[in-house]
C-alpha positions as CSV (number, residue, x, y, z in Angstrom):
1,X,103.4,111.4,112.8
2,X,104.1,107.5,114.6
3,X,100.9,106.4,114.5
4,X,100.4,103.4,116.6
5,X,97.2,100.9,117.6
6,X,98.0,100.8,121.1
7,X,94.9,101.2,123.4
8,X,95.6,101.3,127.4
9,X,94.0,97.3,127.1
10,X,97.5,96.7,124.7
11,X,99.5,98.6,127.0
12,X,98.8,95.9,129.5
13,X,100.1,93.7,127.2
14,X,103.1,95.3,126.3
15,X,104.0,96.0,130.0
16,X,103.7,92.2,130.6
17,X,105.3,90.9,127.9
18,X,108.3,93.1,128.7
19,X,108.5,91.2,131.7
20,X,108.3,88.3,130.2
21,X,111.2,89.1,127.8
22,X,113.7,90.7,130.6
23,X,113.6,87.0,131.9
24,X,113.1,84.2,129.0
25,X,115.0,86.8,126.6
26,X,117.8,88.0,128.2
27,X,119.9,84.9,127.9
28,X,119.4,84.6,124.0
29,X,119.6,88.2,123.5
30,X,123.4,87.7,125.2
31,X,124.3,85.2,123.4
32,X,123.9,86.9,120.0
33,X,120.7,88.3,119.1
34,X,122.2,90.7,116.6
35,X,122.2,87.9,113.7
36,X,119.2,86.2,115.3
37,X,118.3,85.0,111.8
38,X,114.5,84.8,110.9
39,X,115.1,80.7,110.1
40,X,117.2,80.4,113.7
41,X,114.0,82.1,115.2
42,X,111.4,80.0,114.0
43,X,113.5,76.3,114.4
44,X,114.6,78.0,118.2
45,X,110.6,78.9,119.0
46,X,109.6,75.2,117.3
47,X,112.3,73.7,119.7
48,X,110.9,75.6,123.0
49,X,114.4,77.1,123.3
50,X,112.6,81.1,123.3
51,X,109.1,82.1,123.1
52,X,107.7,84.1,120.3
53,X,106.6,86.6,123.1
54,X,109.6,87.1,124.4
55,X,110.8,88.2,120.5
56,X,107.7,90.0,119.0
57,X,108.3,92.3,123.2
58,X,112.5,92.9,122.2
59,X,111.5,93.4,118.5
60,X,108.8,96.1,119.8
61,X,111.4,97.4,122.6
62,X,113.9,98.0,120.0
63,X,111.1,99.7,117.5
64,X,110.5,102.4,120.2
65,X,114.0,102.8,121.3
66,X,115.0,103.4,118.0
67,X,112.9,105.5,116.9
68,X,115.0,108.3,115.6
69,X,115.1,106.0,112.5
70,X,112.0,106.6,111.8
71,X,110.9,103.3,110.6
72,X,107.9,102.8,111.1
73,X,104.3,104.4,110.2
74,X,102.6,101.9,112.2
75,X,103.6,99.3,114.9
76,X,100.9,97.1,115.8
77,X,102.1,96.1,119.2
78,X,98.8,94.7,120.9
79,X,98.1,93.1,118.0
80,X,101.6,91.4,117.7
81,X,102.2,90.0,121.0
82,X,98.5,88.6,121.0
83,X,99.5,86.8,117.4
84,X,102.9,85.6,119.5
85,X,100.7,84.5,122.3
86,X,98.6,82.0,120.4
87,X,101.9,80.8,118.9
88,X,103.4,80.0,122.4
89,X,100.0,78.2,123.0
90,X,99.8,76.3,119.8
91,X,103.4,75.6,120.7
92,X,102.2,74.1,124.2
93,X,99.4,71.9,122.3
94,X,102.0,70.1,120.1
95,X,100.8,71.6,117.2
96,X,102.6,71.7,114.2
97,X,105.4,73.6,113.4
98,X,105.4,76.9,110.7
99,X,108.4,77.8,108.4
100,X,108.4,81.2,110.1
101,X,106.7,80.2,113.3
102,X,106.4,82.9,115.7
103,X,109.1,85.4,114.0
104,X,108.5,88.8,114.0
105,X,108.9,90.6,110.3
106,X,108.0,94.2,109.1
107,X,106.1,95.5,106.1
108,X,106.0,98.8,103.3
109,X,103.5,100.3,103.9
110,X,102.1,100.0,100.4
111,X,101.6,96.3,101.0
112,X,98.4,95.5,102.7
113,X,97.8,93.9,106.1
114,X,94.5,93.7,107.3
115,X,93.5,96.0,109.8
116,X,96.3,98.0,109.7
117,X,96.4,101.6,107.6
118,X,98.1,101.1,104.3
119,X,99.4,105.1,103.6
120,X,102.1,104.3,101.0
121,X,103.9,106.8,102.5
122,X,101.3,109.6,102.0
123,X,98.6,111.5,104.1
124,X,95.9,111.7,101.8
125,X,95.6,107.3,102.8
126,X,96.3,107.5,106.5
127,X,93.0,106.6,106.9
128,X,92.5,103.8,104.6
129,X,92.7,100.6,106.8
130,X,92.2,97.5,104.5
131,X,89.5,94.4,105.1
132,X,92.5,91.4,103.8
133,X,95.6,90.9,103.5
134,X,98.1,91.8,100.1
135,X,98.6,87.2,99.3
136,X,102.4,88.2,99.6
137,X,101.7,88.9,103.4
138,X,98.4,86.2,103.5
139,X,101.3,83.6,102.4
140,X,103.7,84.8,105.6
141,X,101.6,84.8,108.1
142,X,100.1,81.6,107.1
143,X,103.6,80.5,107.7
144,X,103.9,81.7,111.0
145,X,105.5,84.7,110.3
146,X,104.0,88.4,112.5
147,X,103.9,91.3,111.8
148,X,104.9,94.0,114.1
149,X,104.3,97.1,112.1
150,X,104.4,98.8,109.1
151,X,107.5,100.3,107.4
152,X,107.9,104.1,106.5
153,X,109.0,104.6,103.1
154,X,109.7,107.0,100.0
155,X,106.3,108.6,99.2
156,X,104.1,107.3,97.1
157,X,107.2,104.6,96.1
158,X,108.4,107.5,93.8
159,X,112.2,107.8,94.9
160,X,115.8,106.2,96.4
161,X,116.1,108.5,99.0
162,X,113.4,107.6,101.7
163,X,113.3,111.5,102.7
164,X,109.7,112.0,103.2
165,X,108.6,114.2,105.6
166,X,105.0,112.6,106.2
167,X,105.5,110.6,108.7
168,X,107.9,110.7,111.9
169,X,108.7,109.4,115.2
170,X,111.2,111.6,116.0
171,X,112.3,115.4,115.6
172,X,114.5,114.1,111.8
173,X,112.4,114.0,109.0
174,X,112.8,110.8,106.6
175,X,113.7,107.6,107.3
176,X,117.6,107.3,108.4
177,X,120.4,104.8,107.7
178,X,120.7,101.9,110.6
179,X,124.5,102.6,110.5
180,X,124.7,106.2,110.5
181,X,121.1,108.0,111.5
182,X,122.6,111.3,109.9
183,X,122.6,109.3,106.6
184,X,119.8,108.4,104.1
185,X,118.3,104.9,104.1
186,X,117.8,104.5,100.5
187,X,114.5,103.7,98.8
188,X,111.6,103.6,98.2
189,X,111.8,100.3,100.6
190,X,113.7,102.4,103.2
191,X,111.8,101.7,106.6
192,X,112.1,97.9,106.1
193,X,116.0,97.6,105.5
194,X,116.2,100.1,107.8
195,X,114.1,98.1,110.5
196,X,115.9,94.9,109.4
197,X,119.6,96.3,109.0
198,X,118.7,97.9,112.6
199,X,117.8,94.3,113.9
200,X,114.4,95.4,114.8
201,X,113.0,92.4,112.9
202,X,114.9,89.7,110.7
203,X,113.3,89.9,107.6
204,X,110.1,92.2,106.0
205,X,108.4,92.8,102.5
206,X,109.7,95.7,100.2
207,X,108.6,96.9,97.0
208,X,111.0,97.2,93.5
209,X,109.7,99.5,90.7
210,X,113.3,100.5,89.5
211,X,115.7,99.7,92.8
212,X,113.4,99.9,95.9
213,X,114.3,96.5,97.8
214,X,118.0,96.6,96.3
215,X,119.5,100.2,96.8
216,X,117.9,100.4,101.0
217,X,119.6,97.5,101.3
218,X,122.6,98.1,99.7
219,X,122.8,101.3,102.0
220,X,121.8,99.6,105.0
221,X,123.6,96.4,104.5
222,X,120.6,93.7,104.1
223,X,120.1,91.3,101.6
224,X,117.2,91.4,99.1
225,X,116.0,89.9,95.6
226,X,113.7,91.9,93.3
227,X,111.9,89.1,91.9
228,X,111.5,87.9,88.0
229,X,108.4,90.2,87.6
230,X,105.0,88.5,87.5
231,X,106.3,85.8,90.1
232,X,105.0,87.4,93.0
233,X,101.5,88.4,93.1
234,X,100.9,92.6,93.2
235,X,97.4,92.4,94.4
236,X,96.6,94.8,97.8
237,X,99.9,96.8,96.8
238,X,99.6,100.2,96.4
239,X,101.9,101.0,92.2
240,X,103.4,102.4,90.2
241,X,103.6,100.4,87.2
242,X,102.0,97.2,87.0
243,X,105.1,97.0,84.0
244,X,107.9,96.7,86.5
245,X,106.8,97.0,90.3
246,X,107.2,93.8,92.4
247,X,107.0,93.0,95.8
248,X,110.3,91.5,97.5
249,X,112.2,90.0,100.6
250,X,114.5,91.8,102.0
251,X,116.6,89.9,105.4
252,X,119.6,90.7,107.4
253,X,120.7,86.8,105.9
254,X,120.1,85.7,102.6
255,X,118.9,82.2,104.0
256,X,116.0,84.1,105.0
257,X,115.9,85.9,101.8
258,X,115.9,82.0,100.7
259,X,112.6,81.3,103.1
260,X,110.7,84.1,102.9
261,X,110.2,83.8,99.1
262,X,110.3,80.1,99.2
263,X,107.4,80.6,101.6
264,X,105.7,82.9,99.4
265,X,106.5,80.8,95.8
266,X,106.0,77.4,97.4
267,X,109.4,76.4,95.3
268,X,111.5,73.6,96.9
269,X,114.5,74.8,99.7
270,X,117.6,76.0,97.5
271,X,121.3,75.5,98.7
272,X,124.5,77.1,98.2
273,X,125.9,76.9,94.7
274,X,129.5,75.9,93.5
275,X,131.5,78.9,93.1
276,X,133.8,76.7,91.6
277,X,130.7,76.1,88.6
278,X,130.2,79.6,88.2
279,X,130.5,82.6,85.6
280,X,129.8,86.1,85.9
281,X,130.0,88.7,83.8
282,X,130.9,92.7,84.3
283,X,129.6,95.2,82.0
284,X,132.3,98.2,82.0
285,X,129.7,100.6,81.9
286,X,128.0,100.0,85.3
287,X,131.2,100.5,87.2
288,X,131.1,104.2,86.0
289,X,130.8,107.0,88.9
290,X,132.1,105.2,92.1
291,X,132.8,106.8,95.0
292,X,136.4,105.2,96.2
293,X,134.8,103.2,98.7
294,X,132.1,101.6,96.8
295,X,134.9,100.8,93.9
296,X,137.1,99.6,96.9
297,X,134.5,97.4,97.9
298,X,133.1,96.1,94.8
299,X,137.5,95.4,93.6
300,X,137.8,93.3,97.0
301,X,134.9,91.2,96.1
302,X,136.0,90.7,92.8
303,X,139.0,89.4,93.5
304,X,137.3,87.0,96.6
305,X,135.1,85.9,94.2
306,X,138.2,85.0,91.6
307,X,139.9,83.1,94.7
308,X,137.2,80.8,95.6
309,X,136.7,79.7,91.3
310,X,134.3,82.1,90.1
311,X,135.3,82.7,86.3
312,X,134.5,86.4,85.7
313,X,134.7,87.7,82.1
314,X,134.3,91.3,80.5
315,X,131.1,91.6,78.6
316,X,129.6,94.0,76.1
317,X,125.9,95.3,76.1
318,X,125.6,97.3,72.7
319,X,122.9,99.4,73.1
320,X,121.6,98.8,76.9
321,X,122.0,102.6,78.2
322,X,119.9,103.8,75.0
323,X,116.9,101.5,75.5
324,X,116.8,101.4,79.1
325,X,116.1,105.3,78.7
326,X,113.7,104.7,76.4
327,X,111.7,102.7,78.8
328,X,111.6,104.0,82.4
329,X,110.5,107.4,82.8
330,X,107.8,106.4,79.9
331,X,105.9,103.7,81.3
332,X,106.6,104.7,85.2
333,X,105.1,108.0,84.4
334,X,102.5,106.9,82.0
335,X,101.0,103.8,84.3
336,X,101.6,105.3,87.8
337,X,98.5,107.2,86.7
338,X,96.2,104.4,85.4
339,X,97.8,101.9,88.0
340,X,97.0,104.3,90.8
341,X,93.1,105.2,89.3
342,X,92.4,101.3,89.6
343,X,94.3,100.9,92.8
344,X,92.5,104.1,94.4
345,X,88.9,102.5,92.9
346,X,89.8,99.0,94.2
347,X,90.4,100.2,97.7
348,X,87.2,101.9,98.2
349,X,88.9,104.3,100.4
350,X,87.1,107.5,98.7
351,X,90.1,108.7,97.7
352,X,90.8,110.2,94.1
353,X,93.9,110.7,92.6
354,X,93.2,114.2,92.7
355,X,92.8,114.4,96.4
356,X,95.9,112.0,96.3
357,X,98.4,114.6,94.4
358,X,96.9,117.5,96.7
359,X,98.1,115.8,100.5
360,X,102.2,114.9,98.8
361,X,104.3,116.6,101.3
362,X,107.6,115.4,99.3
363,X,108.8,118.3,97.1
364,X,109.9,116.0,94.5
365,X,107.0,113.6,94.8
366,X,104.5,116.6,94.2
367,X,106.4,117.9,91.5
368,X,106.6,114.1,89.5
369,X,103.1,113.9,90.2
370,X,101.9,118.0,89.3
371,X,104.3,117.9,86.7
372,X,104.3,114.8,84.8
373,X,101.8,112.1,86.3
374,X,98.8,113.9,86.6
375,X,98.8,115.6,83.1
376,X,100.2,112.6,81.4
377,X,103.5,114.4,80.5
378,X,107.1,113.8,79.4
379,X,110.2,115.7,79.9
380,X,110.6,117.3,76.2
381,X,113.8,119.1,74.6
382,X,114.6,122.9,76.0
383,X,112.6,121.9,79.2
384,X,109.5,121.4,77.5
385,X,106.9,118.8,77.9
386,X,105.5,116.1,75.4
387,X,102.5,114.1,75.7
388,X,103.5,110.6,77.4
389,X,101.1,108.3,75.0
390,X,103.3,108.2,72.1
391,X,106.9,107.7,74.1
392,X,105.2,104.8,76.2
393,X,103.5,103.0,73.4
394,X,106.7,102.8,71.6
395,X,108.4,101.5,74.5
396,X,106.0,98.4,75.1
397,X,106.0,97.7,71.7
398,X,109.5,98.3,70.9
399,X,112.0,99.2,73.5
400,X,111.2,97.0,75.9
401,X,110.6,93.8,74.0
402,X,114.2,94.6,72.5
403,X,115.6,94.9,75.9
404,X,114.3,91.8,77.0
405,X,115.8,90.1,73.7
406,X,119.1,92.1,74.8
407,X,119.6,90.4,78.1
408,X,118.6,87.0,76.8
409,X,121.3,87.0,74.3
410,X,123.7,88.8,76.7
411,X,123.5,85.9,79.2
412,X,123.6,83.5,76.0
413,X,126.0,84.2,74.3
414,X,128.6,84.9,77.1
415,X,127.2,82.2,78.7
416,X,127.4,83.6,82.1
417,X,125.1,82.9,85.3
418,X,124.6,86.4,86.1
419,X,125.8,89.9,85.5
420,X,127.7,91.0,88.6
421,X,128.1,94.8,89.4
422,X,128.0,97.4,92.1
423,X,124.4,98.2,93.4
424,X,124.4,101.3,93.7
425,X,127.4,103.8,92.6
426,X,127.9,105.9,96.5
427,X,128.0,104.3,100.1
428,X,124.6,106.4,101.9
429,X,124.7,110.1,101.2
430,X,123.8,113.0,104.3
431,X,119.9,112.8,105.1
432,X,119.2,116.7,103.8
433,X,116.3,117.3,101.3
434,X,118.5,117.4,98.6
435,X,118.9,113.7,98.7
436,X,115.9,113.7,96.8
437,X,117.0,115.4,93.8
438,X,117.0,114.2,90.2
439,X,120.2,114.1,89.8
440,X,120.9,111.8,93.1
441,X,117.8,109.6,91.9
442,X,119.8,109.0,88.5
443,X,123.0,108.1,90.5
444,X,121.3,105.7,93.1
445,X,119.4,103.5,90.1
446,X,122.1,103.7,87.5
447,X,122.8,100.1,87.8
448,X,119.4,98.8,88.8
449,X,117.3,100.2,86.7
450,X,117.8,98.1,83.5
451,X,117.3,94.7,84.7
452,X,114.1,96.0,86.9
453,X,112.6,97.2,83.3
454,X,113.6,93.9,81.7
455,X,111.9,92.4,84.4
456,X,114.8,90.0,85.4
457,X,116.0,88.7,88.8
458,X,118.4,90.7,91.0
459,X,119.3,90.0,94.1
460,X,121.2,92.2,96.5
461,X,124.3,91.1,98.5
462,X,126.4,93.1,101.5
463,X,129.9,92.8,100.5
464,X,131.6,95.1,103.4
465,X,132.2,98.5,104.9
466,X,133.7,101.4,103.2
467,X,137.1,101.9,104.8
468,X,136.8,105.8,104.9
469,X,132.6,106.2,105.0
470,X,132.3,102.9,107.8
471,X,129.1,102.2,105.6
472,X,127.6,99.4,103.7
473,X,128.5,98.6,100.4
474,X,126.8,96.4,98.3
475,X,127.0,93.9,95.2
476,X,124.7,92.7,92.7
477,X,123.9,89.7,90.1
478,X,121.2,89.9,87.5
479,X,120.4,86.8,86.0
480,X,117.7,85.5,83.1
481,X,114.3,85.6,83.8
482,X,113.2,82.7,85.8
483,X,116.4,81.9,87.2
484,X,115.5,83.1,91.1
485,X,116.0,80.4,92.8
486,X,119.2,79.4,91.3
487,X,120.4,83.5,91.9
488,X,119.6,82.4,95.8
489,X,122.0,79.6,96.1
490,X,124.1,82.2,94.0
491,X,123.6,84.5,96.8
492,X,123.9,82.0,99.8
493,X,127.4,80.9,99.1
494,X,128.9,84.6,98.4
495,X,127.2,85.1,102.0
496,X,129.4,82.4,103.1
497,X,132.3,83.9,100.9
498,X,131.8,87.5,101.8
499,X,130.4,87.0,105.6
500,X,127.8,89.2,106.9
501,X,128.3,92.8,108.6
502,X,129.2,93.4,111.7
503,X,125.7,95.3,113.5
504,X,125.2,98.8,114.0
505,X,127.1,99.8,116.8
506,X,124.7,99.7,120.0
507,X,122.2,102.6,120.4
């Protein structure tokens, strides 16, 4: 299903404001379009240089014509180009200029925007339209930013594939890889880096639970941060665990990852660091099960990384694979029930999680949830299944404290900025329902799931294309709690270092 809000009264609209953009457009679109960043948009609108019509109608344009992605759930296109409209006015009055003024962006659609239906991914919501917007999005759009639509995803947030066969625009099912459309986009976050890799919009709003902003767009070839948890609010977003979910940016240039959660923190602007000033460190264990041209890739940018100053050392992690298991399935399992009982209550939508579990089209989704959410169970020994209660208390009050404790003294006592590794272990696998399985789940995370149940930083960088595969590849740094910002000037100068990838070839 591509459900849009697009009345015959917004078709008008549309029809005029492609007009408009065949004309104003056209000469910016020329003159490279393709790494329009969301920061170049807003200061070019600000200037009078291009009018936010002109890219909310070529953002819209390119949301259609791509629509064997399937990206989007919903794209609100009356309601963007109005909101780009009364920019272009303001713009005429002298009124002030926004960070994100005018610039088009896309959001999950487990992240509220008022007016718009929030499904996370699932039919049993496609009705519930929300009265506010989630303060992640209130704090965008008071910048300037609009939003064009919202962004298909894994259901339910509950995998790294982004093969759910809800929701369609085209005759594929799931949402498909901006580089290859035969290929997976990754997940849960998949419509968004898809959308943004695809250069539908510059920049949107992801979710991370366990790898959902970093492994889409490692497999797409965007940049993203999963935030220290807590730093972002998770109000009007749909969860899994209020333990490790967090919203995130996700951008085709990490200077946009650098505004949008600037915007959204109101932190000061960050710059480039020193590579020259900087040490990683590389856990052996998390280079384990590459495909050659992610361990290619990940090599190359090691060695970049050496040549411009960076001191990289070994470290050791005693014990990190041991309690990170002790930790995930438990409380993801345990709280997606809870968390989704207050989440269904708080949205008044008359929805129970009952009714919820009954719509899941994703064979792998129903099963987590009939299996393991909905009768608060474990995986057991033999195939059998434990109660969940005494696994997940003993990881809050044990594993995961210890874990924390881990990392702290890991980045300590090596004295490193960040832990640097591959994101995820295979360039984009074929777009079949297998991509869902457990075992391909288990590859895609193997290497971000420990610091998303820590509840550290990462941030997500494009390093190149795989020689053989012609896909993105993607790096990662971890760093302490807290230390965000200083992982985004981290990020901005190995974006100067590494470049950014070419586009998609033209559809």
């Amino acid at each position: 299903m591509y459900k849009q809000s697009f009345s015959s009264a917004a078709a008008s609209i549309f029809a005029t404001a492609l007009m408009v953009a065949s004309s104003a457009y056209a000469d910016h679109h020329a003159t490279g379009s393709d790494t329009l960043t969301a920061a170049k948009a807003a200061a070019d609108i600000c200037a009078g240089k291009v009018k936010s019509e002109s890219l909310v109608a070529e953002s819209l344009s390119r949301a259609k014509a791509l629509s064997e992605l399937n990206a989007f759930i919903t794209l609100d296109e009356g309601g963007a180009i109005s909101a780009a409209k009364q920019v272009d006015a303001a713009r005429k009055s002298g009124a002030r200029c926004k960070p994100l003024e005018g610039v088009p962006i896309v959001i999950k659609d487990n992240i509220e925007v008022v007016g718009l239906p929030s499904t996370a991914g699932t039919k049993a919501l496609m009705k519930y339209v929300p009265k506010a917007d989630a303060p992640v999005v209130a704090k965008l759009r008071a910048a300037g930013a609009i939003v064009i639509g919202k962004t298909n995803m894994h259901e339910l947030a509950f995998g790294v594939s982004g093969f759910n066969p809800s929701f369609s625009s085209s005759s594929n099912a799931g949402v498909r890889n901006a580089y290859d459309s035969s290929k997976i986009a990754g997940g849960s976050s998949s419509g968004t880096a898809a959308a943004v890799s695809a250069r539908i919009a510059p920049a949107g709003l992801g979710t991370d639970t366990g790898g959902s902003v970093r492994v889409p767009c490692a497999l797409n070839g965007c940049s993203s941060l999963r935030p220290t948890l807590g730093r972002y609010s998770q109000a009007g977003i749909a969860p899994i665990s209020r333990t490790r979910d967090t919203a995130g940016p996700m951008a085709i240039s990490m200077a946009d990852v650098e505004l949008l959660d600037r915007v959204i923190t109101g932190e000061s602007p960050v710059r480039a660091a020193d590579l020259k000033k900087l040490r990683f460190g590389v856990y052996a264990p998390m280079l384990a099960n590459l495909d050659a041209d992610t361990r290619a890739g990940f090599d190359v940018a090691i060695q970049k990384m050496r040549d411009a100053g960076v001191t990289i050392v070994d470290v050791d992690i005693p014990g990190l694979t041991e309690l990170n298991g002790q930790i995930g399935f438990p409380v993801a399992l345990y709280e997606a029930y809870d968390d989704m009982v207050s989440y269904l209550n708080y949205s008044g939508s008359g929805v129970t999680i009952a009714d919820l579990a009954k719509e899941i089209s994703s064979p792998d989704v129903k099963g987590t949830y009939d299996g393991l959410v909905i009768p608060r169970k474990l995986p057991g020994p033999d195939n059998s299944l434990v109660d969940a209660k005494p696994a997940y208390d003993a990881a809050i009050s044990t594993a995961r404290p210890a874990l924390i404790k881990l990392y702290q003294s890991t980045f300590s006592k090596n004295k490193i900025d960040a832990l640097v590794f591959p994101t995820v272990t295979k360039v984009a696998m074929d777009a079949t329902p297998d991509s869902s399985s457990l075992g391909n789940f288990l590859a895609y995370i193997q290497n971000t799931d420990p610091g998303s149940n820590a509840g550290i930083p990462g941030l997500q960088v494009p390093v190149g294309l795989g020689t053989s595969s012609k896909l993105p590849v993607g790096l990662e740094l971890d760093g302490p709690a807290g230390s965000d910002r200083k992982l985004i000037g981290i990020g901005l100068a190995l974006e100067q270092l590494f470049g950014r990838l070419p586009p998609p070839a033209k559809r």
